[in-house]
VMD Tcl script that draws the C-alpha trace (Angstrom):
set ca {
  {130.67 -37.72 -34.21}
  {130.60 -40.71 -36.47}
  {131.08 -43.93 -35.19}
  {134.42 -46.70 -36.88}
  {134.54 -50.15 -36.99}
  {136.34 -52.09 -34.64}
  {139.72 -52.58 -37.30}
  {138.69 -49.38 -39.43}
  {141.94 -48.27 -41.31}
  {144.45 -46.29 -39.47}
  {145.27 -42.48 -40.57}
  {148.14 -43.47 -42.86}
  {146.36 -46.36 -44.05}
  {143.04 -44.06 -44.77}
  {145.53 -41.89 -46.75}
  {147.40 -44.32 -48.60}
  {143.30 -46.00 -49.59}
  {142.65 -42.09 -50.84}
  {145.84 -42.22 -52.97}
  {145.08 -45.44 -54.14}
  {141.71 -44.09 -55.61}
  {143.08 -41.24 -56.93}
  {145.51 -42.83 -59.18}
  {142.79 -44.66 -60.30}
  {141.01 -42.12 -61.05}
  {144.36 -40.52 -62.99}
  {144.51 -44.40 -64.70}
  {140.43 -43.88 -65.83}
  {141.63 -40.41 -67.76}
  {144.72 -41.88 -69.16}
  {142.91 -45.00 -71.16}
  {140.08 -42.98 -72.03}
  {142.58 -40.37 -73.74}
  {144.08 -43.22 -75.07}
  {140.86 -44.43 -75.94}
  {140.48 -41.37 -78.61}
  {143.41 -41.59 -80.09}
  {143.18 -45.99 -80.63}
  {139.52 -45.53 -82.07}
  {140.13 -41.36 -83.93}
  {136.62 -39.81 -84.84}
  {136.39 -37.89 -81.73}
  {132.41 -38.39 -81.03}
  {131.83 -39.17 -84.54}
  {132.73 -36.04 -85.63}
  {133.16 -36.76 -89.21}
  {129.20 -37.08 -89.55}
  {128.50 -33.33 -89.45}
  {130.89 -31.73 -92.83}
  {132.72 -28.72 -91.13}
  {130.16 -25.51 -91.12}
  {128.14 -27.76 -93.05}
  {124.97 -27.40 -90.52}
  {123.44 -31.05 -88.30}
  {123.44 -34.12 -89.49}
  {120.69 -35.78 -87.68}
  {122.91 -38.40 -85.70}
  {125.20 -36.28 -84.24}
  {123.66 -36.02 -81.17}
  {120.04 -36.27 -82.35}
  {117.69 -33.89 -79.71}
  {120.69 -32.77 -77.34}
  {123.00 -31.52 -80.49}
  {119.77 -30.24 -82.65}
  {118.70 -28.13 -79.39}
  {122.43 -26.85 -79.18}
  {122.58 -25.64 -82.86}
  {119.19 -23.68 -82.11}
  {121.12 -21.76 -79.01}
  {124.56 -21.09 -80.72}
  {122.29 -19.72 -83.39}
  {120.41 -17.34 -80.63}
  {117.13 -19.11 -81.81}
  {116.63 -20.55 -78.01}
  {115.82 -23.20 -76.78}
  {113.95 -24.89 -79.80}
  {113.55 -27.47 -82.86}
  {114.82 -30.37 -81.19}
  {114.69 -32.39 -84.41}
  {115.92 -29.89 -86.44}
  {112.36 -29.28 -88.59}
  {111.30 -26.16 -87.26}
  {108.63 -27.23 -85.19}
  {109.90 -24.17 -82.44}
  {110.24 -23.50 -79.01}
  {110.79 -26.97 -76.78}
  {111.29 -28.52 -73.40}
  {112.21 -31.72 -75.02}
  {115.59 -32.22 -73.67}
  {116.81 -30.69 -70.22}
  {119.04 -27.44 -70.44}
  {122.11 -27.84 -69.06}
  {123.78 -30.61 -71.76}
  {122.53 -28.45 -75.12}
  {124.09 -25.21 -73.11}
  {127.13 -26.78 -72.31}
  {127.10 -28.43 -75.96}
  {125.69 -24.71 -77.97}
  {128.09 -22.44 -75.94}
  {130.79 -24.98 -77.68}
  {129.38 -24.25 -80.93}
  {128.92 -20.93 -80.55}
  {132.61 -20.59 -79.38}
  {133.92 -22.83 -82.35}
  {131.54 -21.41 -85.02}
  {129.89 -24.59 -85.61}
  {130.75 -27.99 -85.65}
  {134.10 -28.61 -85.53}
  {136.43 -30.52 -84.16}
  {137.40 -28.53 -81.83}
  {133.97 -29.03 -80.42}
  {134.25 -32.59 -80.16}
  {137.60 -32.66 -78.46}
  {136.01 -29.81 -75.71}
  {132.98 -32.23 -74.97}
  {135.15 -35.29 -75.15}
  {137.20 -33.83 -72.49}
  {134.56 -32.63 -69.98}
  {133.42 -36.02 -70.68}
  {136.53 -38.22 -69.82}
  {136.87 -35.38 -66.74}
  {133.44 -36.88 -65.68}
  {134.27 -40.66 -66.60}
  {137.34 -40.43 -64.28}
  {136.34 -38.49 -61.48}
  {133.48 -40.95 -61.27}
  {135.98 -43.33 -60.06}
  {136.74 -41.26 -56.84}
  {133.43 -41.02 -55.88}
  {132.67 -44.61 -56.61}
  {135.10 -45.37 -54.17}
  {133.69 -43.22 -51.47}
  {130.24 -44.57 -52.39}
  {131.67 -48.29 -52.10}
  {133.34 -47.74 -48.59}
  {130.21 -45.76 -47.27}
  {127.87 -48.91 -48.55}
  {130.63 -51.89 -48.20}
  {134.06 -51.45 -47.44}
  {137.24 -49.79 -48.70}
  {138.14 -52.54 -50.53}
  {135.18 -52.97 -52.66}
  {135.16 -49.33 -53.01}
  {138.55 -49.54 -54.73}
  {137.34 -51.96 -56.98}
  {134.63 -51.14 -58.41}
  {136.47 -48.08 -58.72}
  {139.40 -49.74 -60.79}
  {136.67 -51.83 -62.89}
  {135.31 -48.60 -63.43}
  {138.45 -47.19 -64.86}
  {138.39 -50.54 -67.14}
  {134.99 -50.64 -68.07}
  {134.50 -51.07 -71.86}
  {131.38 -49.01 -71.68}
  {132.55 -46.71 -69.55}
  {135.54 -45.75 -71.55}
  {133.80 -45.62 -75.19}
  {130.57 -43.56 -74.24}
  {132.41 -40.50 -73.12}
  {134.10 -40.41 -76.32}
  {131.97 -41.66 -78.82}
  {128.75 -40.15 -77.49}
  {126.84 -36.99 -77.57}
  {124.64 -37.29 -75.05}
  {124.20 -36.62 -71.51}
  {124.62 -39.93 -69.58}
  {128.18 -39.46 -68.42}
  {127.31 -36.37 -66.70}
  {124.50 -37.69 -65.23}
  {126.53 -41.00 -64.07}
  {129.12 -38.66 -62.23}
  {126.32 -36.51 -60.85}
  {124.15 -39.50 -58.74}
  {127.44 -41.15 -57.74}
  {128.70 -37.87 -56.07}
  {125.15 -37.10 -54.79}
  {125.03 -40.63 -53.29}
  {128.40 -40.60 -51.79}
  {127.94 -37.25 -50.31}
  {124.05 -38.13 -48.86}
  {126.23 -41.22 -47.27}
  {128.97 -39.36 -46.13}
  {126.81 -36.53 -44.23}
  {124.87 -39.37 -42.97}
  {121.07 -39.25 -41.96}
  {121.91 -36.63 -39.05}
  {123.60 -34.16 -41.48}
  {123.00 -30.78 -40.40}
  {120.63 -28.62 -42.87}
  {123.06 -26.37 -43.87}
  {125.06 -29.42 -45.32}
  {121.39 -30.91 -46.44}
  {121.20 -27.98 -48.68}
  {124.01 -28.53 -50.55}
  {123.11 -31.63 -51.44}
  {119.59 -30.14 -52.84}
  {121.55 -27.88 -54.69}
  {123.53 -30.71 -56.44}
  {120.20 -32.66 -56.69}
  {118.90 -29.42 -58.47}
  {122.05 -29.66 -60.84}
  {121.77 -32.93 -61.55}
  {117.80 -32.76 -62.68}
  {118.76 -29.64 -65.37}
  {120.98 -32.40 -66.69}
  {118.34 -35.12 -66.96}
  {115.33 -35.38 -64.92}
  {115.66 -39.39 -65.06}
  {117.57 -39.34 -61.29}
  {113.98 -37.95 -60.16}
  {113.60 -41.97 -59.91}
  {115.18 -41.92 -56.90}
  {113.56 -39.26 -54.20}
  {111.29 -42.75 -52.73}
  {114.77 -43.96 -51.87}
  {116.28 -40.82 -50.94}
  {113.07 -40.22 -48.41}
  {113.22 -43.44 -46.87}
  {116.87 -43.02 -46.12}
  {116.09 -39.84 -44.11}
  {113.01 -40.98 -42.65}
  {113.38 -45.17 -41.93}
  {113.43 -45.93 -38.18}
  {116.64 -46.43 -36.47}
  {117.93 -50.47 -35.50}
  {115.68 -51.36 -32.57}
  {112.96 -48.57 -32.95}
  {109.39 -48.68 -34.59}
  {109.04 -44.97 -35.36}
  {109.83 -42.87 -38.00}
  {113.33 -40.62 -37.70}
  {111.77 -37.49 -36.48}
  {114.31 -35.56 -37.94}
  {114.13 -37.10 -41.93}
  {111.21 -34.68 -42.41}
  {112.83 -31.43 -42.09}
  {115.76 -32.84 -43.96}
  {113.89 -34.09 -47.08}
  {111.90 -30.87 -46.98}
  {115.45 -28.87 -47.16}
  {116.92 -31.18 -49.62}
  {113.43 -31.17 -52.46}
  {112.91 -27.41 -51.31}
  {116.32 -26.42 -52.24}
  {116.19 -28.77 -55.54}
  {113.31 -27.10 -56.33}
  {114.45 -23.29 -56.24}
  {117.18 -24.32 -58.61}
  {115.10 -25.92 -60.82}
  {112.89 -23.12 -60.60}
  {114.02 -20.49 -63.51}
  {113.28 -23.35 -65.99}
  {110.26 -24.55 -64.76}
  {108.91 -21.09 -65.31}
  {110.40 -20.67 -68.55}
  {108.24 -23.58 -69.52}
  {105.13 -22.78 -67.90}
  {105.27 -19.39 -69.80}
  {106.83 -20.51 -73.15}
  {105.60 -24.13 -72.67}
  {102.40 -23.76 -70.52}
  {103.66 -26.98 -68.97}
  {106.12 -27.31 -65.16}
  {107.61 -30.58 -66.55}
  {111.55 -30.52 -67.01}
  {110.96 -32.47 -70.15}
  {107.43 -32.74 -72.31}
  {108.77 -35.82 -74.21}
  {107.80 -38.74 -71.48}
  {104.08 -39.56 -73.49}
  {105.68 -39.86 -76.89}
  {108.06 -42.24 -75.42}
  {105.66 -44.29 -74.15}
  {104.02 -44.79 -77.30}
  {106.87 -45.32 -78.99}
  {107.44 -48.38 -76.92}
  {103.80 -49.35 -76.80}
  {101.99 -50.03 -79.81}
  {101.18 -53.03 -82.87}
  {104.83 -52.54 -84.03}
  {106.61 -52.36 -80.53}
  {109.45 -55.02 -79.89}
  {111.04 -53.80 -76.62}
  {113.98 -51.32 -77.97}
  {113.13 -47.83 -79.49}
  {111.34 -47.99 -82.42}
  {111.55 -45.10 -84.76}
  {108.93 -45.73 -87.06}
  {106.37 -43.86 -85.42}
  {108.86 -41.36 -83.71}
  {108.24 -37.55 -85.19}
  {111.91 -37.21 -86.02}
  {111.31 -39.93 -88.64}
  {107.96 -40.49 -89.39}
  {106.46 -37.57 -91.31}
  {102.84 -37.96 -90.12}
  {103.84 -37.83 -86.40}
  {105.82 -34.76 -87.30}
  {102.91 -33.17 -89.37}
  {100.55 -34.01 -86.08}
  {103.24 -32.24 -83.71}
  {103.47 -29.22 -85.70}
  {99.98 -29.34 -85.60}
  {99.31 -29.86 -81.77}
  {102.21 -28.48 -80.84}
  {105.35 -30.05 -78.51}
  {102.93 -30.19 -75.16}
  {99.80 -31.17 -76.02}
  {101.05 -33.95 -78.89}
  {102.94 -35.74 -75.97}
  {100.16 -35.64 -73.81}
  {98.38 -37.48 -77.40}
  {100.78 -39.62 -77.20}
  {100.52 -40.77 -73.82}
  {97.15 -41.51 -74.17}
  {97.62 -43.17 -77.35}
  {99.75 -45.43 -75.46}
  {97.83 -45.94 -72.80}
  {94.67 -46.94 -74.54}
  {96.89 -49.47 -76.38}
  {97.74 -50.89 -72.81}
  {94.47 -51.12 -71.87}
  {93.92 -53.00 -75.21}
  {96.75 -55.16 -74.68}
  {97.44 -56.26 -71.59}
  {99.06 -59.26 -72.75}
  {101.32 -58.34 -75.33}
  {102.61 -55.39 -73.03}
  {103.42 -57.29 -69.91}
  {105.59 -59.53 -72.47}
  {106.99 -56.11 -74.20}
  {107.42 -55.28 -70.02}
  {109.71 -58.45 -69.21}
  {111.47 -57.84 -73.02}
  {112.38 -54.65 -71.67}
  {113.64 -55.87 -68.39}
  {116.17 -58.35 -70.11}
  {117.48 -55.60 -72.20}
  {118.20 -53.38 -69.73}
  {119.91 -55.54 -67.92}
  {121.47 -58.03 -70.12}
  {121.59 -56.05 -73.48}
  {119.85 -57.15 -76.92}
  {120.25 -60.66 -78.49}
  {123.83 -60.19 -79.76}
  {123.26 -62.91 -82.66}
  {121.07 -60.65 -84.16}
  {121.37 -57.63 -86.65}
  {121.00 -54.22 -84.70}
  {118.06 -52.27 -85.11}
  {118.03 -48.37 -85.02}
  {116.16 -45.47 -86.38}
  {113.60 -46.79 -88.91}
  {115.11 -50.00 -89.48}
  {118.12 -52.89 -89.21}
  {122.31 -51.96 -89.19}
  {125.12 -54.29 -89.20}
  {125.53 -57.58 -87.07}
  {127.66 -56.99 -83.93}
  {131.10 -56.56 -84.49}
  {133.67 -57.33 -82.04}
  {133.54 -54.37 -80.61}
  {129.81 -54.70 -79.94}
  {130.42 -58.16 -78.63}
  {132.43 -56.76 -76.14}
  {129.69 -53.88 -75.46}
  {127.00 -56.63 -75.15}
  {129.49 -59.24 -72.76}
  {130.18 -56.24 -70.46}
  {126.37 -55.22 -70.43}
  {125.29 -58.68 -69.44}
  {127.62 -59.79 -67.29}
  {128.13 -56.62 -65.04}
  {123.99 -57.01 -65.20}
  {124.06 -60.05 -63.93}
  {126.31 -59.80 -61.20}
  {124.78 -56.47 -60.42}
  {121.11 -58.92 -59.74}
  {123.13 -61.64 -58.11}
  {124.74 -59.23 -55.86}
  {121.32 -57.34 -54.81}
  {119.20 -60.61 -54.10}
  {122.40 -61.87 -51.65}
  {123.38 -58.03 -50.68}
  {125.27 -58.12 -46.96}
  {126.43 -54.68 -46.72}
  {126.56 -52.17 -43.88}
  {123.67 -50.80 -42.22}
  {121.87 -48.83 -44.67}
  {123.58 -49.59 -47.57}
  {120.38 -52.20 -48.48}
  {118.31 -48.72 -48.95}
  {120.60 -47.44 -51.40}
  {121.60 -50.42 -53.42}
  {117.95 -51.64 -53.60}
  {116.29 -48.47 -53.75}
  {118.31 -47.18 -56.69}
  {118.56 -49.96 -59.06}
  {115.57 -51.00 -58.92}
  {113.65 -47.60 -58.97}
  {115.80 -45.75 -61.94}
  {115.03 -48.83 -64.54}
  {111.04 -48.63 -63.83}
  {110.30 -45.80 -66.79}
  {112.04 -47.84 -69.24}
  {110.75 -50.89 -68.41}
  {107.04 -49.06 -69.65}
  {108.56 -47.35 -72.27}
  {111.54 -48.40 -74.06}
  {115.19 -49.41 -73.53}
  {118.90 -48.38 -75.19}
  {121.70 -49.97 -74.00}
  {122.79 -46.77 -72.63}
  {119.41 -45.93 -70.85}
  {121.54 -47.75 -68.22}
  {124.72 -45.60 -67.95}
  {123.49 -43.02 -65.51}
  {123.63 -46.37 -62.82}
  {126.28 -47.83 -64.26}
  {128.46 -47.34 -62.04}
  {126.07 -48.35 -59.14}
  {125.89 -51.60 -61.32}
  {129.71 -51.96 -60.94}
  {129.46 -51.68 -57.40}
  {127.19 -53.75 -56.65}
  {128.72 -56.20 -58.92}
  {132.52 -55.61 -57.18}
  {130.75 -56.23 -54.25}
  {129.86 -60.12 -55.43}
  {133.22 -60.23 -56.60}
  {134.81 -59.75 -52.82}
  {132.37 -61.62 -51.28}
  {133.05 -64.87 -54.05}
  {136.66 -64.23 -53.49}
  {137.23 -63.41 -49.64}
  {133.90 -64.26 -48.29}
  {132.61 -63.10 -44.65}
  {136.15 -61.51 -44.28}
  {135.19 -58.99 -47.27}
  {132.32 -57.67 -45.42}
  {133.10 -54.95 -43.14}
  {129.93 -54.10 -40.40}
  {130.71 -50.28 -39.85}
  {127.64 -48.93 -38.00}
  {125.41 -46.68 -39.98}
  {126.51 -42.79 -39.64}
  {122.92 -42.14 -38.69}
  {123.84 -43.71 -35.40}
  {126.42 -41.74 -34.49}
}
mol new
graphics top color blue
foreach p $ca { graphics top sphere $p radius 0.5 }
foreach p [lrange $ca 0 end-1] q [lrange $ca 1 end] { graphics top cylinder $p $q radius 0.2 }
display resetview
């Protein structure tokens, strides 16, 4: 049995918290519907002429993968240039996104109104389980707010419909797993344990980027209990359970790339991302130049190696160019860092593809002041973090451990989505403490001590 805090909510009052979320959750759907139909072009729809074939951004890897499926070709041709079979981009998003296609015959609007949808559905139910996540970690009412910030969020109400791409999905998917690992608590039973490998499994065949996060998953499961010196004997079952289960339902395509592939990885691509962020013309942000979508001599040298082996080129490419520069990436290192965090310079023009767009706008001003100041409570609100037992694992352990492959390899503003709302959390948090102070803080014992 779980253990309350002296002053936990009553019944009613529990109920009447849980209504509260869910009409914010209801709130988060209604401004992001409203959201389409203030800004029109459903996820930029109008790029791709009707039956006209893929434009190359609409959806760049994710939408060129789907085409190849609706078009029975497989899983393949992530840029579109016939370079064949590929593991470059996990399955479930293009399957989701070619089933669309294939049900629409091609590119249609109605295609972008389906994904928009399961995407706002994701955006808003996000909100629930933010709350949940916020009164496991903090207390109900931070919970509730970061949950209605949520609903508000700039970002968080223009990606789902103005992106194709996997990163609301994946947001909704480590919120729910984080809430749920909380609200089991460290004795869960294994039955219960598996469940949440399952999801864990779900969530990787989305995007393998949450695989950041087993250290801090482990340590939950295994860190010793208030007042003892030894590990939790019961974390090791547990975390065996949770990665076994992951595992088996990751399994069917892990061995659909070892025999198509000849490579377990979820996704080949991590080497040529590295080098794309580390060489002479490297300035922190993804630089296209030398990426095989644009550059033709990258491409020919794919073809060439093939998917596998020209990432593993790549890597080393990369890596020799570290070794060679130790300097310049360290600096490239802390560029990244900032960006992640607090967004690009927003004085200056933005740079995608193979070279410079427009200046921000005001939209993108208001992109870049929600970035950087939800990042920088977000840090303020780690360094100072006073929440309930075992809620320092979480915070700490998650947003610092998802950022660390993009701090080596290169950052979108996006990149940071999947944590976002972690990031609002944490930065709700600071908010109740500036406001309310020790009276905000609620010291629930840990359910691991129940």
């Amino acid at each position: 049995m779980a253990l309350t805090a002296p002053g936990a909510p009553d019944q009613g009052t529990a109920l009447r918290i849980s209504k509260a979320a869910i009409a914010i959750s209801v709130l988060a759907l209604l401004v992001r519907f409203g959201a389409i139909l203030a800004l029109g072009d459903v996820l930029g729809i109008h790029t791709v002429s009707r039956g006209g074939g893929l434009e190359w951004n609409w959806g760049y890897e994710q939408a060129a993968v789907a085409q190849s499926v609706a078009e029975g070709i497989g899983f393949a041709d992530p840029f579109q240039k016939g370079t064949g079979a590929t593991a470059w981009a996990a399955p479930a998003y293009p399957l989701i996104l070619g089933g669309l296609i294939k049900l629409f015959g091609g590119i249609t609007p109605g295609v972008a109104w389906c994904l928009a949808t399961l995407q706002i559905l994701a955006a808003s139910l996000t909100c629930f389980y933010l709350w949940r996540l916020g009164r496991d970690l903090y207390s109900h009412g931070a919970g509730l707010l970061a949950a209605l910030l949520w609903a508000l969020h700039p970002m968080a109400i223009y990606l789902p419909v103005a992106l194709v791409w996997d990163s609301t999905l994946v947001a909704l998917s480590i919120t729910w797993f984080l809430s749920s690992m909380l609200e089991r608590g460290r004795a869960a039973p294994l039955g219960s344990i598996a469940w949440l490998g399952f999801g864990l499994g779900m969530t990787l065949l989305v995007n393998p980027a949450p695989l950041a996060l087993v250290p801090m998953i482990a340590w939950y499961y295994l860190k010793p209990r208030i007042g003892h010196g030894r590990f939790e004997a019961g974390g090791v079952p547990r975390i065996a359970v949770l990665l076994g289960v992951a595992l088996v339902t990751l399994s069917p395509w892990l061995i659909r790339n070892v025999v198509v592939m000849g490579t377990p990885q979820i996704r080949s691509n991590l080497g040529v991302e590295l080098f794309v962020g580390n060489n002479d013309g490297a300035f922190g942000p993804f630089n296209g130049r030398i990426h095989p979508s644009y550059n033709d001599d990258e491409l020919a040298r794919y073809k060439e190696l093939g998917e596998v082996a020209y990432s593993k080129d790549a890597g080393a490419r990369a890596v020799q160019w570290m070794r060679e520069h130790p300097v310049r990436f360290f600096e490239l290192t802390l560029v990244r860092f900032k960006l992640f965090w607090l967004g690009p310079n927003p004085t200056e023009p933005i740079r995608l593809g193979t070279g410079f767009t427009q200046e921000r706008d005001a939209m993108g001003w208001i992109k870049w002041l929600t970035h950087a100041g939800f990042g920088l409570f977000a840090l303020v609100s780690l360094l100072t973090w006073k929440g309930r037992p075992g809620s320092r694992t979480v915070m700490r352990g998650a947003l610092m451990l998802f950022p660390l492959v993009y701090y080596v390899t290169h950052v979108f503003e996006r990149y940071r989505f999947p944590i976002e709302p972690l990031v609002t959390l944490a930065a709700a948090v600071l908010v109740m403490r500036l406001a309310f102070g020790a009276s905000s803080e609620t010291a629930r014992p840990d359910r691991s001590e129940a």
